[in-house]
C-alpha positions in Angstrom: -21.5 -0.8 7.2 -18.6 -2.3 5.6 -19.4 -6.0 6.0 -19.4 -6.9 2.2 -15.8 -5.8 2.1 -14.6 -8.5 4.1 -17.4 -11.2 3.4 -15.7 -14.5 2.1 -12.3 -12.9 2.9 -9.8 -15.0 5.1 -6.7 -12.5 4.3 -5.8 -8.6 4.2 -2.9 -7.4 2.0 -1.4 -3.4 2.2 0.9 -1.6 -0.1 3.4 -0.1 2.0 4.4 3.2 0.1 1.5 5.7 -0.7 -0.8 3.4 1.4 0.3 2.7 4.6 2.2 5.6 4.4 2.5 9.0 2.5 5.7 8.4 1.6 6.2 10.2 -2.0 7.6 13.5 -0.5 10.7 11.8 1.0 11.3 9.8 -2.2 11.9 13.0 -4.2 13.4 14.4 -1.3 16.2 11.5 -1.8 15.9 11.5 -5.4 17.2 14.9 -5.3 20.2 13.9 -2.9 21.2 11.6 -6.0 20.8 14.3 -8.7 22.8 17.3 -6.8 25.9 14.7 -7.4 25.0 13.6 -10.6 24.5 17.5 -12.0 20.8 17.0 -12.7 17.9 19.6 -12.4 16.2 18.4 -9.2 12.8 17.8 -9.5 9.5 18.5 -7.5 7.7 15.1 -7.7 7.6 12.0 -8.9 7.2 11.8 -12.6 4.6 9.5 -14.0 3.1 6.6 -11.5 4.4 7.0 -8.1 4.2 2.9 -7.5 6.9 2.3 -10.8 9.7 0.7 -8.9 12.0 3.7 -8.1 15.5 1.8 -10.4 12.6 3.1 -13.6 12.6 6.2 -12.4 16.0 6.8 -11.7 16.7 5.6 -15.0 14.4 8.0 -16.8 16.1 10.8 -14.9 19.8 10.3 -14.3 22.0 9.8 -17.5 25.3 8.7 -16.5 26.6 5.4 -17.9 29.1 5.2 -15.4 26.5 5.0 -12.3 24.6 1.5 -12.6 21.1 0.9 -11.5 22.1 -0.7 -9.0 24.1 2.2 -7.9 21.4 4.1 -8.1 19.0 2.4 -6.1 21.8 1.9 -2.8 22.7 5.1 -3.2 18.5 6.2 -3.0 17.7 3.2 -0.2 20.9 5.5 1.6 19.0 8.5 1.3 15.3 7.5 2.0 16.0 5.4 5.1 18.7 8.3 6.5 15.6 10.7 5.7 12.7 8.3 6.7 14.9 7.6 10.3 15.2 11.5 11.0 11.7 12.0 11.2 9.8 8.9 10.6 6.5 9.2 9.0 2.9 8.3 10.6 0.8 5.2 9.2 -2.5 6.6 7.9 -5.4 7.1 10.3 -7.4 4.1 11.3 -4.9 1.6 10.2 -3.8 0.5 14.0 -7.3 -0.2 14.9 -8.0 -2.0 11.4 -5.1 -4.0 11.7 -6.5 -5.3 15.3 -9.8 -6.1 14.7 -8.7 -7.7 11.6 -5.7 -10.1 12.7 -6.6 -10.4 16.6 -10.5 -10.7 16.7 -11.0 -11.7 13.0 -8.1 -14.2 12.8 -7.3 -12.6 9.4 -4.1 -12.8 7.7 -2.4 -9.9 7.4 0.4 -9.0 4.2 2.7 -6.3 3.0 2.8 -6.5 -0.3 5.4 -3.7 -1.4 7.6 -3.1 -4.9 10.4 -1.3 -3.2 13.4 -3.3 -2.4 13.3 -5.4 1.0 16.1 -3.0 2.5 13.9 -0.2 2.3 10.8 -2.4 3.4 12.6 -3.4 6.6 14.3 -0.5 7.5 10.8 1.7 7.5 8.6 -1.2 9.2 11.5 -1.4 11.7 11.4 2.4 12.7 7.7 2.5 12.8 7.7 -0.8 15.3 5.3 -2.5 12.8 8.1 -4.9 11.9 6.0 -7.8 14.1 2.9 -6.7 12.6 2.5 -8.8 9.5 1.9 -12.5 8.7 3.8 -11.9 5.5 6.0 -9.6 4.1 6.9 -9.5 0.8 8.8 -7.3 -1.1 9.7 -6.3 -5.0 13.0 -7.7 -5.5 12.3 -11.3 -3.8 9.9 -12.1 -7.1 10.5 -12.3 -10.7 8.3 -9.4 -11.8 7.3 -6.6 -9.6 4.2 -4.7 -9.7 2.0 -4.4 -12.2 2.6 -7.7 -13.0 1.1 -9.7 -10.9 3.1 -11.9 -9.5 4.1 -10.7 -5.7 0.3 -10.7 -5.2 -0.4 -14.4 -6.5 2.7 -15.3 -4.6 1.4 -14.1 -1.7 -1.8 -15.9 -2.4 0.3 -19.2 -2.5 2.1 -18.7 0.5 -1.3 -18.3 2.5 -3.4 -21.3 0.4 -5.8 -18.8 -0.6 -8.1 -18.3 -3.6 -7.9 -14.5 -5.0 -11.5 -14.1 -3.5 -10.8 -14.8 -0.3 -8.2 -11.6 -0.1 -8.7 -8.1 0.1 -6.0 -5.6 -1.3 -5.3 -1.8 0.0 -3.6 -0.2 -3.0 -3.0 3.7 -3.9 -1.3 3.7 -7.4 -2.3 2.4 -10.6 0.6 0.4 -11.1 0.0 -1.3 -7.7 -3.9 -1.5 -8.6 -3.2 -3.2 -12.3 -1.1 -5.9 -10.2 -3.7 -6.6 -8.0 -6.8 -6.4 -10.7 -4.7 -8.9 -12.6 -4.1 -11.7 -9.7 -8.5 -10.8 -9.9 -8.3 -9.6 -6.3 -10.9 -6.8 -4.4 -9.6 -3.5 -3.6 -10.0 -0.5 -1.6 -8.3 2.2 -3.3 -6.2 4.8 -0.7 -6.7 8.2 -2.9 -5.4 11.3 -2.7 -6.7 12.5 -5.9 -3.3 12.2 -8.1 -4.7 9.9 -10.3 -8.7 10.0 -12.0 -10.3 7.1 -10.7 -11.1 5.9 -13.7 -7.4 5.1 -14.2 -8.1 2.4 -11.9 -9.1 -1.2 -13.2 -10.5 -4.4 -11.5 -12.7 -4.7 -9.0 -12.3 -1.9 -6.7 -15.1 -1.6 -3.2 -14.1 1.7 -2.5 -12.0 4.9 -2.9 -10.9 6.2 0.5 -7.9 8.8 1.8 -7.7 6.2 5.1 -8.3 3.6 7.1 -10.5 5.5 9.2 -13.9 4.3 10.2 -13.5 0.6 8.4 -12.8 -0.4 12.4 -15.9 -0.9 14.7 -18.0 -1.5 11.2 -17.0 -4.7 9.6 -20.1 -6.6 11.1 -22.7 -5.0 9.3 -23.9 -4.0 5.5 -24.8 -0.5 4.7 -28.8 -1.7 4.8 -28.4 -3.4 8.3 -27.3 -0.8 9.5 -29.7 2.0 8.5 -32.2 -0.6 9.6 -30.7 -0.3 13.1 -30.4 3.3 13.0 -34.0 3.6 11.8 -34.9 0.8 14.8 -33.6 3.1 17.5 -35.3 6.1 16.2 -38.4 4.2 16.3 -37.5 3.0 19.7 -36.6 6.6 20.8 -40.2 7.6 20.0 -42.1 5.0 22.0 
């Protein structure tokens, strides 16, 4: 059913957090481990787009000149991966058996593409054994500009050889969607219903809550394969 989302593609990239995973609860969790020590109300979720790199956010909420950004964000990657490694979160549905028919029987190329820090990156694809998985991985602070520029996408592009056409993006957030739209690459939208669609740009396939059911249907359009279903109806009845 889902051939056209992989026609002309040689490569697959994923967003790590809010795609792969659903990773926003433990974020605020450790958000909150910062403000208790900082005297800051605690907060309930993320505020604003959950794919801003998480220095912007701790900017926006912790006001104390002595603490740097950079303070901030060790003292967060502390918390999240001490969290994360306590009780380690599940990839979405379907993305094991996606993964293997894309990289093992499709010979695509497969990339993590994430704006958190490459400490954080490592440490999570580490405990969930999906370290080896990926032909590339790429994170925020090894490029220039993170998401929504696009940069870690077209540098990812580069490091294959590959035209933006010939990739396919999994994103959740508008900020990782605008990075993607402007490197002019497809994408299937994870969504969870945070954000309207219509906050999403570019061209986008299809809006999905996992990875479920893309496996085992990559082979044939939506019309071949109602023409098959009709076919062994037909078949059925003679």
């Amino acid at each position: 059913m889902y051939k056209d989302f992989i026609s002309g593609k040689k490569a697959v990239f994923f967003d790590l957090d809010g795609t792969l995973i659903d990773s926003a609860k433990y974020s605020v969790r450790a958000i909150n481990k910062i403000l208790v020590t900082t005297g800051e109300p605690a907060v309930s979720e993320l505020r604003g787009d959950s794919g801003i790199y998480i220095g912007d956010t701790l900017e926006a909420l912790i006001h104390q000149p002595q603490l740097t950004t950079k303070e901030l964000v060790e003292h967060f990657h502390t918390e999240y991966i001490k969290l994360f490694r306590a009780n380690p979160l599940p990839v979405r549905k379907g993305f094991w058996d996606l993964v293997y028919e894309l990289k093992n029987q499709k010979k695509f190329k497969i990339a993590l593409i994430s704006n958190s820090d490459r400490v954080q990156v490592d440490a999570v694809l580490k405990i969930l054994r999906i370290d080896k998985t990926f032909d590339l991985v790429l994170a925020g602070n090894e490029v220039k500009h993170r998401k929504p520029h696009p940069e870690i996408y077209t540098s990812a592009a580069k490091h294959f050889g590959l035209k933006p056409k010939e990739i396919l993006v999994f994103e959740d957030s508008p900020t990782g969607n605008m990075s993607a739209a402007k490197a002019k690459m497809d994408m299937i939208i994870i969504w969870n219903g945070n954000y309207p669609k219509r906050s999403y740009k570019g061209n986008i396939l299809t809006f999905t809550d996992n990875f479920e059911g893309l496996s085992g249907n990559l082979d044939m359009t939506l019309k071949e394969y109602f023409a098959t279903w009709i076919q062994h109806i037909v078949d059925r009845k003679i």
